[in-house]
C-alpha positions in Angstrom: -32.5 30.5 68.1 -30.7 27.8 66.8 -33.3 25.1 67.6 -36.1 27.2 65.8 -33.6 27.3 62.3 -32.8 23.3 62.6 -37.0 23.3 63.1 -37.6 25.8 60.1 -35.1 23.8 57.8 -36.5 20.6 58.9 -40.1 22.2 57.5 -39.0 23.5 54.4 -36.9 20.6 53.4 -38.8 18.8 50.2 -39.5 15.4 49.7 -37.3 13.8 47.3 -40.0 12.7 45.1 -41.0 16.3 45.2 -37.2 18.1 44.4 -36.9 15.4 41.4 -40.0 16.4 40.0 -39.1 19.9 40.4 -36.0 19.9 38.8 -36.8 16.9 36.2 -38.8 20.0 34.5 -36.0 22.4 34.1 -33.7 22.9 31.3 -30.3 21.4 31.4 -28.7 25.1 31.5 -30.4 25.8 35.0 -29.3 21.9 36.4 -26.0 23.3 35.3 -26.1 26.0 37.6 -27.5 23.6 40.4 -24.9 21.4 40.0 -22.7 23.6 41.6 -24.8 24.5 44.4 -24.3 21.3 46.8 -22.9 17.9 46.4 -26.1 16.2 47.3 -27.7 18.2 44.4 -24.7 17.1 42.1 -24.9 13.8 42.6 -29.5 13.6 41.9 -28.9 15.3 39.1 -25.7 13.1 37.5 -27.8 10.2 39.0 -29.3 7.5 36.2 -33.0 7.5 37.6 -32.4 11.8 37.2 -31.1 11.3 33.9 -33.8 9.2 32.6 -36.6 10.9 34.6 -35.5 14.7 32.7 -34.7 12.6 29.2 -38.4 11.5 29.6 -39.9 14.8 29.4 -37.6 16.5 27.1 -37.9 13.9 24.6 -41.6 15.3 24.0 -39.7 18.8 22.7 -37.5 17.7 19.6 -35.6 20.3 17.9 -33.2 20.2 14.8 -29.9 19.7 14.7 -28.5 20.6 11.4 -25.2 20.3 9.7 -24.9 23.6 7.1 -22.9 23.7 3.8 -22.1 27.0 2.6 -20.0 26.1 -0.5 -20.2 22.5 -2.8 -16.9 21.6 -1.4 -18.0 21.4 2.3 -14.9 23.3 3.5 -17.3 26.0 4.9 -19.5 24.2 7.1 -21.2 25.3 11.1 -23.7 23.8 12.9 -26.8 24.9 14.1 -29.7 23.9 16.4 -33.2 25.3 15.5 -37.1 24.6 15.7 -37.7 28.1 14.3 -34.6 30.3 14.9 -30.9 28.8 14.1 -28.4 29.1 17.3 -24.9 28.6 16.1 -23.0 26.0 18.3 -19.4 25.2 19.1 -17.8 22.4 18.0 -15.6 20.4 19.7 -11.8 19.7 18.6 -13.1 22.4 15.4 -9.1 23.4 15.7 -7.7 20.1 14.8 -10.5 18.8 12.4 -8.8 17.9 8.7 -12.5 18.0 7.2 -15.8 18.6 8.2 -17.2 15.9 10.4 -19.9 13.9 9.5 -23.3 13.4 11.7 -23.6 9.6 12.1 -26.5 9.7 14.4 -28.4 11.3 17.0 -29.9 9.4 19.9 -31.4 10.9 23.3 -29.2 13.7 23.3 -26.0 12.1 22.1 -24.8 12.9 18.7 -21.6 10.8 16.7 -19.7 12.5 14.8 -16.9 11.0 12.7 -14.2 13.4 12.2 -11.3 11.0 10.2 -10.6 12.1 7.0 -12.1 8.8 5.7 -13.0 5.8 5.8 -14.3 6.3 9.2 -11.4 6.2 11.5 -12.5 8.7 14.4 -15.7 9.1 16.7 -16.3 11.6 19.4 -19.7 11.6 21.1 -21.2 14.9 22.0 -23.7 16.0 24.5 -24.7 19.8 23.0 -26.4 20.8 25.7 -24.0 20.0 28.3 -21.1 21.0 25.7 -19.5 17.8 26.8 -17.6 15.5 24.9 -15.3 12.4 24.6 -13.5 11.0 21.9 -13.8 7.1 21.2 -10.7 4.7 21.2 -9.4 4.0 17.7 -11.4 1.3 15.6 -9.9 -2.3 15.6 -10.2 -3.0 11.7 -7.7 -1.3 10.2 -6.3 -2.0 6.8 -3.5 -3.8 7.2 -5.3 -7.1 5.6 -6.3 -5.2 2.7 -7.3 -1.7 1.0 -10.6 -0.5 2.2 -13.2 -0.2 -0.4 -16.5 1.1 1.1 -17.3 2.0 5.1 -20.8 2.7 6.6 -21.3 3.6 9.8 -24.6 4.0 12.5 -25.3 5.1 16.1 -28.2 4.4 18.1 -29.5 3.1 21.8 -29.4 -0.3 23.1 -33.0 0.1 25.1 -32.6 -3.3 26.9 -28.6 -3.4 27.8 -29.0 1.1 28.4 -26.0 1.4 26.1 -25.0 3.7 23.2 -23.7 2.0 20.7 -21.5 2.9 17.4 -21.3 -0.1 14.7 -18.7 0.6 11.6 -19.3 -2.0 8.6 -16.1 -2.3 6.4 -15.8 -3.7 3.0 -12.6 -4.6 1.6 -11.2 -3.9 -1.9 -11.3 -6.7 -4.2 -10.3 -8.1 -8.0 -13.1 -8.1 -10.5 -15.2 -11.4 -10.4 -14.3 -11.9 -6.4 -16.9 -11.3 -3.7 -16.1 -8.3 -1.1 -15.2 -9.6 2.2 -17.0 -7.3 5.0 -16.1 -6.9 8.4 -18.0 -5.5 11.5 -17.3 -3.9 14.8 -19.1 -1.9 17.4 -18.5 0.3 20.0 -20.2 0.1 23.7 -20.4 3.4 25.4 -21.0 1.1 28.8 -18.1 -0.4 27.8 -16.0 1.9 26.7 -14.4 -0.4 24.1 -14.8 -1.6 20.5 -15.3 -5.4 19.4 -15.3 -7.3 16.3 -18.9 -9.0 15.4 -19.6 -11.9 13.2 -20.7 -10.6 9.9 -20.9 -13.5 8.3 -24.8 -13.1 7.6 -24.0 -9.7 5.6 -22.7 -12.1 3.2 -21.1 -10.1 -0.2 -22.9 -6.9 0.0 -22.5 -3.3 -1.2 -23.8 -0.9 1.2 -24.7 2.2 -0.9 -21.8 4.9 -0.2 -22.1 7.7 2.2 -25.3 6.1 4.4 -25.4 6.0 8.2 -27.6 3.7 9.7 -31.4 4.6 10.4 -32.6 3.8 13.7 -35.8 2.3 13.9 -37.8 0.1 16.9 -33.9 -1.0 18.2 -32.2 -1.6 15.1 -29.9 -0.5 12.4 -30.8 0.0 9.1 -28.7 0.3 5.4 -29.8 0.3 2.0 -27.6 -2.5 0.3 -27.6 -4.8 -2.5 -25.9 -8.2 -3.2 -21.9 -8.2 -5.0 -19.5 -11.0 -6.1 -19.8 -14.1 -8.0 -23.3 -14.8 -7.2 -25.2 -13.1 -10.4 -28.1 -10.8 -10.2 -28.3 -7.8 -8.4 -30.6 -8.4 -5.3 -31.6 -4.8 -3.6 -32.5 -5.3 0.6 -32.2 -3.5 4.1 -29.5 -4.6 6.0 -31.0 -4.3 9.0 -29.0 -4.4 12.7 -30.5 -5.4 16.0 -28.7 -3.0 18.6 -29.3 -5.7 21.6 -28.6 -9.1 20.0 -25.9 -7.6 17.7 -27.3 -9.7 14.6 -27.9 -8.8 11.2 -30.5 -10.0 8.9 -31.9 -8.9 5.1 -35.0 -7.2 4.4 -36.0 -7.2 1.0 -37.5 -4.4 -1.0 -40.3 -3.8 -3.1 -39.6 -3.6 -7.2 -38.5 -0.2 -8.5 -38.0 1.0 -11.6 -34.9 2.7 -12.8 -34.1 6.8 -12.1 -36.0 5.9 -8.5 -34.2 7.1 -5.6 -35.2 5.5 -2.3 -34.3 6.5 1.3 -35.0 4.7 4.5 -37.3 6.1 6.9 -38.8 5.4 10.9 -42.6 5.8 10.5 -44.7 5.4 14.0 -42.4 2.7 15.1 -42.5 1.0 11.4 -39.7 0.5 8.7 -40.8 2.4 6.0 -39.6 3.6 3.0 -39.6 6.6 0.6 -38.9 7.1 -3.1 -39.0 9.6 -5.5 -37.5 9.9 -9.3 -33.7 10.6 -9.0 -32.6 14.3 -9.8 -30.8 15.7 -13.1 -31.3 12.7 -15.5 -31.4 14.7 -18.4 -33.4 13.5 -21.4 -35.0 11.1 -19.4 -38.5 11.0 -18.0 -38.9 10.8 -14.6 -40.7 7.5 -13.3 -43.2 9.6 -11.4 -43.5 13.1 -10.0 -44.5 11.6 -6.8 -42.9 10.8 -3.2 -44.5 7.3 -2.4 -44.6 5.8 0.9 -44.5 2.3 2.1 -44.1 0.5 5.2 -42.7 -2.5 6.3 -45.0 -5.4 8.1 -43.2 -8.3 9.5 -45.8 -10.6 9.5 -47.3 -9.6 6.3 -50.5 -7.7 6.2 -54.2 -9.2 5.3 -53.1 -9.4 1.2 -49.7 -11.6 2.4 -47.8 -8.7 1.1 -45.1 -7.2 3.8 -44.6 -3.8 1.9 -48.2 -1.8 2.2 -48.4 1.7 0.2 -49.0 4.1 3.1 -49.6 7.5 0.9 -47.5 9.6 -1.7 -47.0 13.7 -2.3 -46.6 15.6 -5.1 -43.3 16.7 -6.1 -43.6 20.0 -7.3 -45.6 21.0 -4.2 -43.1 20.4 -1.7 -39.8 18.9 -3.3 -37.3 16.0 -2.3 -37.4 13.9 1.0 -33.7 14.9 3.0 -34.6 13.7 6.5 -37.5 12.2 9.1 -38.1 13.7 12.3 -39.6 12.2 15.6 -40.8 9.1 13.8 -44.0 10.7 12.0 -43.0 13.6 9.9 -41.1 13.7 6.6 -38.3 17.0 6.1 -39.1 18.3 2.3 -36.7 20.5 0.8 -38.2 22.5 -2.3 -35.9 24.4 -4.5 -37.3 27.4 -6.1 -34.9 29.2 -7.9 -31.8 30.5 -5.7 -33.9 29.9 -2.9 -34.3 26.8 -0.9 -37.1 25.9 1.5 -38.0 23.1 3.8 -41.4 21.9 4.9 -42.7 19.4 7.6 -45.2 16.6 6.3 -47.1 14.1 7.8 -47.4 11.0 5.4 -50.3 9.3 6.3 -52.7 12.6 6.6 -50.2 14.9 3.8 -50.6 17.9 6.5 -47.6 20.3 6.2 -46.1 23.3 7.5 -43.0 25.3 6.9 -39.8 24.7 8.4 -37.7 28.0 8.7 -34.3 26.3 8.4 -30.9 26.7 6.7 -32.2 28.3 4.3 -29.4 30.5 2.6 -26.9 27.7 2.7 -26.0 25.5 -0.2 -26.8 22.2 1.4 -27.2 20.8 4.8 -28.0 17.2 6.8 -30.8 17.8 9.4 -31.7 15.0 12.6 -33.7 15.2 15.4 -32.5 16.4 18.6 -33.7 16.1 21.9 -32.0 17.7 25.6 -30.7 15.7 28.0 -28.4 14.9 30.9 -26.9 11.5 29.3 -23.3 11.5 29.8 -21.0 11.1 27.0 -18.9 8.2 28.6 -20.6 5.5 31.0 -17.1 6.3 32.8 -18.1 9.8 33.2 -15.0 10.9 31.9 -15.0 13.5 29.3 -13.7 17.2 27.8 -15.4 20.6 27.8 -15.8 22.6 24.9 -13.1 25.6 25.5 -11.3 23.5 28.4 -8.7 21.4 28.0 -8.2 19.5 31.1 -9.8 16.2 31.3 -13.1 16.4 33.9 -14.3 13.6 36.4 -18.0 13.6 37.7 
């Protein structure tokens, strides 16, 4: 009897190959449950070619994660995920939290959140799905040479080095006349540490306050403009390359004044939006259009690097607030008390309605994908609604 059991488990035993493709397909809340099943399971599914195997197909299903503001002070704030239906979830260290925290970025089912009270002085990285998540060292600038002035911030993924990585650009207070000195560090999730960077090709720049970084084909990306003794304002994109860790400028096309302009991704391209600028009263706006441009490295078949991609009207669906998955453009239309938000596609100007956040008073939306990427390369990290620290 026992020979014929060995023989049936021998028989229904799956290939490897098999069992990964099986369970690549499921939802991280049923790996949960396998996890606890056997050892051997455990350690295929916390395995790197497991993890990048599931983030490969989830990737294809994005949904939203969204910040909501229910009063113009921020103090009531939540956070949501959605696609068509918004499902609250729990936020970790919501106890201690002075303020609301701030989404710095979203990559491959890591979010950043800074949680200082300013000035950026506090990161934990969060894994929703597996309600996992680890709070980063403390930054190394501090501002014992000097008053901070201005701090931007970014997240995104190393593709060549497979590392998560947090970068915090600081700008120091200075007299009238003198140029800023700016200082940069960034955090390796492989690493586990932070390091000082040479900045020295930001040069004196202002970073436009309250930006994160935009990801786009491995780099960083801030609106900025030149400061100090130099004369002239000159308007770029500070642009960061995750893997070599250098900076350069990107300069902008012309705009006129009252334009706002916000950085987008678009199918693997820089691109850029802008619109007229909101509550300028007694002044005419400088269009009543969104237009689109995108960035070309080597300069198109005119010589010009910026090409006009397309442009929307205004009134039909409102302000840009957000990109999603690289080829669609988050709207928000105010009508009224209400507020609504709409999908587009730039290059075709198909859209459809996005039922999201739509009865609070503001809210920052990103992309969001599932996966099984642990928050610390060291696989230590906290549970929401534990407090013991966890070891894989």
């Amino acid at each position: 009897m026992r020979s014929k059991r060995r023989s049936m488990d021998k028989k229904t035993t799956l290939p490897q190959e098999t069992l990964t493709d099986i369970l690549s397909r499921l939802p991280i809340k049923s790996l949960t449950r396998f996890e606890s099943v056997s050892k051997p399971f455990s350690a295929l599914i916390n395995s790197p070619d497991f993890i990048s195997a599931h983030l490969r197909r989830s990737s294809r299903h994005f949904t939203f994660f969204i910040r909501h503001f229910h009063n113009p002070s921020g103090s009531n704030f939540s956070f949501s995920l959605t696609n068509n239906q918004p499902i609250d979830v729990e936020i970790p260290l919501l106890g201690s939290l002075i303020r609301f925290p701030k989404i710095v970025g979203s990559s491959n089912g890591l979010v950043c959140l800074d949680i200082s009270s300013c000035y950026a002085r506090g990161f934990v990285l969060w894994n929703i799905a597996r309600k996992q998540y680890s709070c980063l060292p403390s930054p190394i600038i501090s501002d014992s040479r000097g008053p901070f002035w201005m701090v931007s911030t970014g997240f995104g993924f190393d593709r060549e080095k497979n590392d998560y990585k947090v970068v915090r650009i600081v700008g120091f207070a200075c007299e009238k006349g003198e140029s800023p000195v700016v200082m940069v560090e960034v955090f390796s999730w492989r690493t586990g540490c932070w390091k000082v960077i040479d900045g020295r090709a930001i040069g004196a720049c202002v970073i436009h306050e309250g930006q994160n970084g935009v990801v786009i084909n491995g780099g960083l990306h801030w609106l900025g403009n030149s400061a100090g003794k130099s004369g002239g304002i000159q308007k770029f994109i500070l642009s960061f390359d995750l893997n070599t860790e250098e900076f350069r400028k990107i300069p902008t096309p012309e705009f006129s004044a009252g334009v706002c302009v916000k950085i987008m991704g678009f199918k693997g391209l820089l691109a850029l939006a802008y619109y007229p600028s909101k509550g300028l009263v007694g002044r005419p706006a400088a269009t009543d259009r969104v237009e689109i441009c995108v960035w070309d490295d080597y300069g198109g078949a005119d010589g010009k690097y910026w090409t006009k991609l397309n442009s929307l009207q205004l009134n039909a669906l409102g302000y840009p607030v957000g990109v999603t998955n690289e080829t669609g453009l988050i709207m928000r239309k105010l009508d009224g008390q209400f507020t609504q938000f709409f999908l587009c596609d730039p290059s075709n100007q198909n859209y459809r309605r996005l039922h999201i956040c739509e009865a609070t008073y503001s809210c920052d939306i990103h992309s969001y994908v599932e996966s099984l990427v642990p928050v610390s390369a060291g696989h230590d990290y906290r549970v929401i609604g534990e407090e013991v620290l966890s070891e894989v």
